[in-house]
C-alpha positions in Angstrom: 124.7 172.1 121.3 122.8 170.6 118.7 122.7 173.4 116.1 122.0 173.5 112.1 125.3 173.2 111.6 126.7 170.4 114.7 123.7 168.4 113.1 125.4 168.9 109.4 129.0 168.3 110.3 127.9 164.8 112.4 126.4 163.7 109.4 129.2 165.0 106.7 132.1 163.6 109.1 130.5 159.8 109.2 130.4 160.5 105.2 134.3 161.0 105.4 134.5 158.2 108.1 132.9 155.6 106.1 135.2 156.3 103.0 137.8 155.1 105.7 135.4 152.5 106.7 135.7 151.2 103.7 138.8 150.2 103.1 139.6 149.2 107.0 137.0 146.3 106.7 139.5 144.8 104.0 142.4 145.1 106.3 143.9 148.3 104.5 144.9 151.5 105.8 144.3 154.4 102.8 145.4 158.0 103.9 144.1 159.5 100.4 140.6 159.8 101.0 141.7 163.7 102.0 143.1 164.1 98.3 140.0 162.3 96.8 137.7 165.1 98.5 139.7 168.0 97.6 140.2 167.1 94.0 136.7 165.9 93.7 135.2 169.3 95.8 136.8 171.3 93.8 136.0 169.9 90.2 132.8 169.8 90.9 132.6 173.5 92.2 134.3 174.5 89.0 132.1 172.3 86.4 128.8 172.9 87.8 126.7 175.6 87.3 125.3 178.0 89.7 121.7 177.4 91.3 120.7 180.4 89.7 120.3 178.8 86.4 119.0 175.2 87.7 118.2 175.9 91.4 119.8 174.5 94.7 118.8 170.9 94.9 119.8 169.9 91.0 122.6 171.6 91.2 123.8 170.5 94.5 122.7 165.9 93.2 124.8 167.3 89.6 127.6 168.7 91.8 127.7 165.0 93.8 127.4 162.9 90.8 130.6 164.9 89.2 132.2 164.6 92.6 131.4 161.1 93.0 132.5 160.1 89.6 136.0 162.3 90.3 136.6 159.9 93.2 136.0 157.2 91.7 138.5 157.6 89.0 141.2 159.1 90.9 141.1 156.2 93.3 141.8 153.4 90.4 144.0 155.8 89.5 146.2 155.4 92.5 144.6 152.0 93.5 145.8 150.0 90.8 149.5 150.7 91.2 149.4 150.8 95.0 147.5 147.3 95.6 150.1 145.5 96.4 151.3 147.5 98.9 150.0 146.5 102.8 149.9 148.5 105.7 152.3 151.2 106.7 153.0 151.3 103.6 150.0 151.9 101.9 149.4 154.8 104.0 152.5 156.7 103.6 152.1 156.5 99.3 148.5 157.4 99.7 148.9 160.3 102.1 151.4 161.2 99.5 149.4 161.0 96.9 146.9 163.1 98.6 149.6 165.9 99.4 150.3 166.1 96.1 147.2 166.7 95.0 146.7 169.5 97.7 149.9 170.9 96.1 148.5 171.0 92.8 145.2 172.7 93.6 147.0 175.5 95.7 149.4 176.0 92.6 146.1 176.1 90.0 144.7 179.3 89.3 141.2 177.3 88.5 141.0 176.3 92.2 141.7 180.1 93.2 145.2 178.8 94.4 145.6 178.9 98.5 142.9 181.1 99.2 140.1 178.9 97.6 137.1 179.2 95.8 133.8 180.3 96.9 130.7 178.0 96.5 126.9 178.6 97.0 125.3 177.1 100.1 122.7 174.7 99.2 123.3 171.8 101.5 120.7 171.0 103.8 120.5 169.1 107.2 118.0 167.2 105.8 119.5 166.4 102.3 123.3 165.7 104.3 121.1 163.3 106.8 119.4 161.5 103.3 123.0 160.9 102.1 124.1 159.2 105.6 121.1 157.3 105.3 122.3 156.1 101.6 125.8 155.5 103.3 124.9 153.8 105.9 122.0 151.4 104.4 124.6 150.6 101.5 127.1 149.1 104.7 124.2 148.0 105.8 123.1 145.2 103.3 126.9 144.8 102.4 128.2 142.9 106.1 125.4 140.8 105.1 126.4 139.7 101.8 128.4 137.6 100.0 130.8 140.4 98.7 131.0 141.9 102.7 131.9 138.4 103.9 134.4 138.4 101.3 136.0 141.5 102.2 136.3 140.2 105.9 138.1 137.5 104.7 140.7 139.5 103.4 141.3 141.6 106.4 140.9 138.2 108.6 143.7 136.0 106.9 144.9 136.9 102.8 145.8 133.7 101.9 142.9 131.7 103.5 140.7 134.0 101.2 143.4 133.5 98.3 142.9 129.7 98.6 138.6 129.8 99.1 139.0 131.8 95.6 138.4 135.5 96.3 140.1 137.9 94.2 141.8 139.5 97.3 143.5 142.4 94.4 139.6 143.0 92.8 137.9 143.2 96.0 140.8 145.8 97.4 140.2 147.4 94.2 136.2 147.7 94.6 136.9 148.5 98.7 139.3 151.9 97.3 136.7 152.6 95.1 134.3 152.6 97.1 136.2 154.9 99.4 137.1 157.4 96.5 133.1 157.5 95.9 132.4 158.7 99.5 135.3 160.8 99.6 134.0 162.8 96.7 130.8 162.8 97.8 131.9 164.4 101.4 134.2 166.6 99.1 131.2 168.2 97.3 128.5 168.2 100.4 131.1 169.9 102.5 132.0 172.8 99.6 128.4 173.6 99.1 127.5 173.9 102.9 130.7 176.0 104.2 130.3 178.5 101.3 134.1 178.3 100.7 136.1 175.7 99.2 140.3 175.7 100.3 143.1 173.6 100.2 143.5 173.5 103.8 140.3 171.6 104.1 141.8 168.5 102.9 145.3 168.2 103.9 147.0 165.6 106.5 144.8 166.8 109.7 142.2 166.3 107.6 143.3 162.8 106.4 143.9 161.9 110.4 140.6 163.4 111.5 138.9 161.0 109.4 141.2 158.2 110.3 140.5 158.4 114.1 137.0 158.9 113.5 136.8 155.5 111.9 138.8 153.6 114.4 137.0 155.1 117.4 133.6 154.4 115.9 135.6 150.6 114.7 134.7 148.3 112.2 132.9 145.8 114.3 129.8 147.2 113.2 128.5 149.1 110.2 127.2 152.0 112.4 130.9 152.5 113.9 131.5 156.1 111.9 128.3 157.2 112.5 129.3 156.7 116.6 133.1 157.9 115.4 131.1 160.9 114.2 128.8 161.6 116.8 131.7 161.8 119.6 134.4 163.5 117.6 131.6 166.5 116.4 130.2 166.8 119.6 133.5 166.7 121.5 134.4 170.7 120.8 130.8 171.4 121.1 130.8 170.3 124.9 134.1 172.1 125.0 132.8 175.4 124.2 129.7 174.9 126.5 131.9 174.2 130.0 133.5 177.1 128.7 137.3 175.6 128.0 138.7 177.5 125.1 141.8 175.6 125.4 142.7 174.7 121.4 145.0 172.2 122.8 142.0 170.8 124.4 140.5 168.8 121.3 143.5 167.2 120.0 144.8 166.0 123.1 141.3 164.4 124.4 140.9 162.6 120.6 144.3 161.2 121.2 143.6 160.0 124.3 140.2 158.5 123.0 142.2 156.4 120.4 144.7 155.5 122.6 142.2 154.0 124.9 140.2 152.2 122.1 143.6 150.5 120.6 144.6 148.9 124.1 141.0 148.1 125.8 138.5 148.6 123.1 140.1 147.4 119.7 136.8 146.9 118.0 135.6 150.7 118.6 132.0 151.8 120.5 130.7 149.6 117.5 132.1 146.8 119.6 129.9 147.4 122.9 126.6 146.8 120.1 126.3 143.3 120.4 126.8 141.6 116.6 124.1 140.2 114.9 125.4 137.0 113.4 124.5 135.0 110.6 122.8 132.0 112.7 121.4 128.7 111.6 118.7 126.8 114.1 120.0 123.6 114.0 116.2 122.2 114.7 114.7 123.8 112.1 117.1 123.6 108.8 117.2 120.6 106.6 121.3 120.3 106.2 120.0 116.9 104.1 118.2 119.4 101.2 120.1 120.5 98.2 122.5 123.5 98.7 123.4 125.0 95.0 123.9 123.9 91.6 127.5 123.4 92.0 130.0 122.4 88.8 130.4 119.1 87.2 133.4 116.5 88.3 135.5 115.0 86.1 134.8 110.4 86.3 136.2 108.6 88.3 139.6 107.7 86.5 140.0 110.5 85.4 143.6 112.5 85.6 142.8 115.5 88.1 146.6 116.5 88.0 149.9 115.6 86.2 153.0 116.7 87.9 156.2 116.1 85.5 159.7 117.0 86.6 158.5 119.7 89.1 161.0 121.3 90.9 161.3 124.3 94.0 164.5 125.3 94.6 165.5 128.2 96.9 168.9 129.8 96.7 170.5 126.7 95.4 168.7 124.8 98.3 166.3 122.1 96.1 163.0 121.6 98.6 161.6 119.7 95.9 163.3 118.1 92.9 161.9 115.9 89.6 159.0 115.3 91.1 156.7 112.9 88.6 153.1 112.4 89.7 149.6 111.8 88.3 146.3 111.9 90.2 142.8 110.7 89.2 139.5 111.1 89.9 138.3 109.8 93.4 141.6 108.8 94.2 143.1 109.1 98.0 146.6 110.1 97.6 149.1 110.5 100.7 152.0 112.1 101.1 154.3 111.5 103.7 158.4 111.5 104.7 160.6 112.7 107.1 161.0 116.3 108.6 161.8 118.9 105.5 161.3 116.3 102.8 159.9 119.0 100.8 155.6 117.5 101.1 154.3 121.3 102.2 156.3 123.1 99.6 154.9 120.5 97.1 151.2 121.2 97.4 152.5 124.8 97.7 153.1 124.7 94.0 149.8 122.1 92.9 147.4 125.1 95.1 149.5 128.0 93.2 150.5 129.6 96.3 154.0 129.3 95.2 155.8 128.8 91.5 157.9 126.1 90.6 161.5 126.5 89.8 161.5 124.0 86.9 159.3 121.0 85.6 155.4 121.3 85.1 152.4 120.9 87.0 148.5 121.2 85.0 146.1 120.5 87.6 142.7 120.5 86.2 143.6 121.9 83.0 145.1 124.7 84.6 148.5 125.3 84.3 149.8 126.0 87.6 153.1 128.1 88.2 151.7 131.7 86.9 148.1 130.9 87.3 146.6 133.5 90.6 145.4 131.2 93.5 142.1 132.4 93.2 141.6 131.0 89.6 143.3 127.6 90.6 140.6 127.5 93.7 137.8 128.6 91.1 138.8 125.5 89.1 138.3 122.7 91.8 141.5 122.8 93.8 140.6 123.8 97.8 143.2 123.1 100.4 143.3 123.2 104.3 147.2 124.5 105.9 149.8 123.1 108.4 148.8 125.6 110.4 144.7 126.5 110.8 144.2 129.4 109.0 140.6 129.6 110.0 138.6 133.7 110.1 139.1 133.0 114.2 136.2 136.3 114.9 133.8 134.4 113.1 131.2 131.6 113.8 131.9 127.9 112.2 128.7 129.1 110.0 130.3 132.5 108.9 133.6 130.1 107.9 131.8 128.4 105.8 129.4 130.6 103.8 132.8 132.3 102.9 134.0 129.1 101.8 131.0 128.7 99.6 132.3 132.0 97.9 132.6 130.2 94.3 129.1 128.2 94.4 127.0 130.8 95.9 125.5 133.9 93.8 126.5 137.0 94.5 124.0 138.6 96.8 124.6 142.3 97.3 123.5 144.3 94.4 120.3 142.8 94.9 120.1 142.8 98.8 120.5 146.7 98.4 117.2 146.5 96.1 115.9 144.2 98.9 114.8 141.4 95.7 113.3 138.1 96.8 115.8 136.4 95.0 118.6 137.5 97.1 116.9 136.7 100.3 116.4 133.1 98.5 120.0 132.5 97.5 121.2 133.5 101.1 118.8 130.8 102.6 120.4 128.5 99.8 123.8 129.7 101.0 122.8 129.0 104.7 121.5 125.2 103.9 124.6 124.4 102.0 126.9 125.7 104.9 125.1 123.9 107.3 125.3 120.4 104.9 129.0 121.0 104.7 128.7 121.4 108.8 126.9 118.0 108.7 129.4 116.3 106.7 132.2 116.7 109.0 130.1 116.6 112.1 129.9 120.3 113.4 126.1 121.0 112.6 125.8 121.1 116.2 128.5 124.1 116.7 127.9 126.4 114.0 126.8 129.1 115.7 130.6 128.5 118.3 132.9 131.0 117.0 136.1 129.3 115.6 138.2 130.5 118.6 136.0 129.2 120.8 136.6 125.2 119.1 138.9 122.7 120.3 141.8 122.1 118.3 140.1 118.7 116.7 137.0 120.6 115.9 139.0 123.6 114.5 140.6 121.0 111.6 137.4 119.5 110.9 136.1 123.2 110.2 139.0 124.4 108.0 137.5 120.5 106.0 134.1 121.9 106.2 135.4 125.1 104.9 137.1 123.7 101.9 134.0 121.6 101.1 132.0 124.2 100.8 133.9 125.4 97.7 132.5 122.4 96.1 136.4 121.3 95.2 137.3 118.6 92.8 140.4 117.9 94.5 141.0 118.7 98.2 144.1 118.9 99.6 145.1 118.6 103.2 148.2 119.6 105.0 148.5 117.5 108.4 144.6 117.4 109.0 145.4 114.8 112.1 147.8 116.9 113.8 147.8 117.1 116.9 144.6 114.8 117.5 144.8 111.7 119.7 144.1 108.3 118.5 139.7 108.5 118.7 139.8 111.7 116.7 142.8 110.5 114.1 140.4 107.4 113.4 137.3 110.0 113.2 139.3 112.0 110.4 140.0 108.6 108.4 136.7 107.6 108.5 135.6 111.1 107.5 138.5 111.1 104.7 137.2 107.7 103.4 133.6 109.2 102.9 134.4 112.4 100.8 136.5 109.5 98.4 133.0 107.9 98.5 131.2 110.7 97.3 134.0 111.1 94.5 136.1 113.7 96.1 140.2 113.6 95.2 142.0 114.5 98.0 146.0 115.2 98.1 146.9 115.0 102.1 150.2 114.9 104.0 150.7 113.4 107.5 153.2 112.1 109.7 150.8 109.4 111.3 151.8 106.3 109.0 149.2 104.0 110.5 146.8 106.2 109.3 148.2 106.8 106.0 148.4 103.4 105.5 144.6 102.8 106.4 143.5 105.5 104.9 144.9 105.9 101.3 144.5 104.0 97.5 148.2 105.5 96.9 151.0 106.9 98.5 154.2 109.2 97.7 156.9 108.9 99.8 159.6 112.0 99.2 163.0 112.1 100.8 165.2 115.4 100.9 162.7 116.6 98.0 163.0 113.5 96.0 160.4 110.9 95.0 161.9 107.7 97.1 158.9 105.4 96.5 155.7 105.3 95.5 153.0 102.8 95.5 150.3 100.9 97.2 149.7 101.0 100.8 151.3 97.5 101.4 154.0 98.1 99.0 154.6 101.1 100.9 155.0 99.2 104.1 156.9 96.5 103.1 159.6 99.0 101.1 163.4 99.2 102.9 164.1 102.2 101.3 161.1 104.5 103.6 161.8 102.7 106.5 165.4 103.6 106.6 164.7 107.1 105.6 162.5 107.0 108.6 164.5 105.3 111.2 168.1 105.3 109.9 169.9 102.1 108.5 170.5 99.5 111.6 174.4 98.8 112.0 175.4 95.3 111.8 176.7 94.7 115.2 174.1 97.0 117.5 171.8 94.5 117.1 168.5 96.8 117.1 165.1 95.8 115.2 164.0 98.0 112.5 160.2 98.1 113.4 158.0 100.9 111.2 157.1 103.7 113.5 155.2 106.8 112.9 157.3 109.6 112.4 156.0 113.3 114.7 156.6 116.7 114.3 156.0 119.6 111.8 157.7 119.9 108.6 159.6 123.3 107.3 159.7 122.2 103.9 
């Protein structure tokens, strides 16, 4: 079973598998990696000499640096224009791509059209068992680092990433890349080991093999296509040796394999490996020590962010109209009003996750409105949602060393080289994740994945999370909701402190005791419009909000108009 060539094709289809690999652990779904070989097998076949002249081992590393190189490029080739695409869609325009590529090499009389072109067999088990090695080392050190935790963002929740400053469309970019780079690589090692090169090799059964290879194997764990690999390779061999010659046999069994792995097994056979997490011993680290050299805050006074005239409007519909506001340093600014009074869609525009229709908004001097959210975030601005968008897989830790994304140093360049420094700066990373912990009062439960947390201790992570970004101005969207009284009074007090320690914060809630207690200013907007605006006890004492609250009393039903804190979640 385990012949010269079963060893070879385990080792060349984890190759292909990881160039699926990936991209999956960025939440995309790329059916091109079949074009990338071809075109890449092929050039390289045709531009590299034969062993003859420079013998079988530099020809066969020149032959994988051309290939390499001619996956590379085609995938920013097709990546850059096909990065915003998601999902299904994705996959169709890249098996597309790939088709057309196949098309084009059958049609070539360079290529030796559909019959193919015959290449010199130099690859060896051991040299296709080195390259895996590479492969799987390189996914190795990246899960670990500060780009891999990046990437797992993205696939975990877009826009939480968006807000904690990753480029999500760079990071895609670098993920495709990276794909096109193995896909050349398996193009090249698999032309110089089957002795003939052909189109058929890399068309859509191709481009599905290597798909199911990688879910079955799964992304839980960096070794997944390397187990995808092992099962799929041996499956026909243990086939042939009960002696079912069945061709219907292989198809049918793989299909069943990734059915069952989708409904009782999502994470692959990587998933029965138990995870090694990032962990933190609460006993041992000093959360008190100094985490990184993080960037300078504007004085207290300061203006942080100027809104003039800003205005959403949505199909004639205005969420938020005129809007005039100015924020300063260290200021605690609260936002609250009725139902669909337009406060969400407001710090929508101030964190650049949505443009304003009209009106301007410079919030750190950035100019927000065509300004991505990741280079709002990597100016100061960090936000929590409505609705917890926390990387639910992951421990409390993991959440917050991505939230440090901005502050920390990138790692994983050097954690492939295995430097000192790298191990240094992820300790660094670690103790500043675990202060942010402290702050809020998790230390205790970062090792809990977020799932795992009640719902109070979910919204003091998504804080902890933010904090870790080392913002200039936080902004929070309903931080007390659904907390009871204790854990409402917890968050104020918590609140309070970061204002101490010279934080802004922008937050909206419909507890108005705890506005009130809580803030230096307060906004009050009404069907998208500024109604008041003022101190806490001007705030109070003002007609106008507690009619837009409660409704104007009648004159003859004899109620008392008594300030009561509005509930409920807003849609505006």
């Amino acid at each position: 079973m385990f012949t010269e060539s079963t060893l070879v094709f385990i080792a060349l289809n984890a190759i292909f598998a990881y160039s699926f690999y990936a991209v999956l652990v960025a939440g995309q779904l790329s059916l091109g990696q079949a074009g990338f070989a071809g075109l890449a097998g092929f050039t390289a076949a045709a531009l590299t000499p034969p062993p003859l002249q420079w013998g079988p081992l530099p020809t066969l590393l020149f032959a994988m640096v051309v290939g390499m190189a001619v996956g590379a490029v085609t995938a920013v080739i097709l990546g850059l224009p096909t990065m915003r695409l998601r999902g299904v869609y994705l996959a169709i325009a890249t098996l597309g791509f790939a088709e057309a590529i196949r098309i084009i090499i059958i049609n070539s009389s360079w290529t030796g059209g559909a019959q193919g072109m015959p290449v010199p067999k130099v690859l060896t088990p051991a040299i296709a068992w080195i390259a895996l090695a590479v492969v799987t080392y390189w996914f190795a050190r990246q899960s670990r680092s500060r780009y891999g935790r990046a990437l797992e963002a993205i696939r975990e929740d877009e826009l939480a990433a968006r807000s904690l400053g990753v480029n999500v469309g760079g990071h895609r970019l670098s993920a495709f890349i990276a794909a096109g780079v193995l896909a050349g690589l398996y193009g090249v090692m698999w032309a110089y080991y089957v002795r003939l090169i052909a189109p058929e090799d890399f068309g859509f059964t191709a481009a599905i093999d290597g798909l199911v290879t990688a879910v079955v194997g799964g992304t839980a764990n960096f070794v997944g296509p390397l187990l995808g690999s092992g099962f799929q390779t041996l499956l026909p061999e243990v086939q042939r040796a009960i002696g079912i010659e069945a061709g219907w046999i292989r198809p049918f069994l793989s299909g069943l394999l990734l059915l069952i792995v989708i409904l009782y097994l999502p994470g692959g056979l990587a998933s029965l490996i138990p995870r090694r997490r990032q962990k933190v011993d609460v006993s041992k680290i000093d959360a008190d020590a100094a985490g990184l050299t993080l960037r300078e805050h504007p004085a207290r006074g300061e203006i942080v962010a100027e809104l003039t005239g800003l205005s959403k409007e949505y199909g004639g519909v205005h969420a938020v109209r005129g809007v005039d506001l100015t924020v300063r340093s260290g200021d605690v600014v609260g936002l609250i009003g009725p139902n669909g009074a337009g406060k969400t869609t407001l710090v929508n525009m101030i964190s650049g996750l949505i443009p304003p229709s009209g009106g301007t908004a410079t919030v750190l001097g950035v100019r927000v409105g065509h300004t991505a959210v990741h280079k709002i975030a990597a100016a100061g601005v960090t936000r929590t949602f409505q609705h917890s968008k926390l990387f639910n897989r992951l421990t409390a830790l993991e959440n917050v060393l991505i939230g440090a994304h901005l502050v920390a140093r990138p790692t994983f360049l050097r954690r492939l080289l295995w430097l000192p420094s790298a191990r240094r700066d992820e300790r660094t990373a670690l103790a500043h994740a675990a202060q942010c912990l402290r702050r809020v009062g998790m230390l205790e439960k970062a090792n809990v994945t977020a799932k795992a947390l009640s719902y109070g201790d979910q919204r003091r992570l998504e804080i902890a999370r933010a904090l870790a970004a080392d913002p200039t101005l936080l902004i929070l969207d309903e931080p007390a909701a659904g907390m009871n009284h204790v854990e409402a009074a917890q968050l104020s007090e918590l609140i309070r402190r970061l204002a101490a320690d010279g934080l802004t914060i922008i937050f909206i809630e419909h507890n108005v005791g705890m506005v009130l207690s809580t803030c230096d200013h307060i906004v009050v907007l009404n069907f998208g419009e500024v109604l008041a605006d003022g101190t806490p006890a001007e705030i109070a004492a003002d007609e106008r909000v507690i009619e837009a609250y409660l409704g104007a009393a009648t004159p003859d039903d004899g109620s008392d108009t008594a300030s009561t804190a509005p509930t409920g979640k807003e849609d505006a």
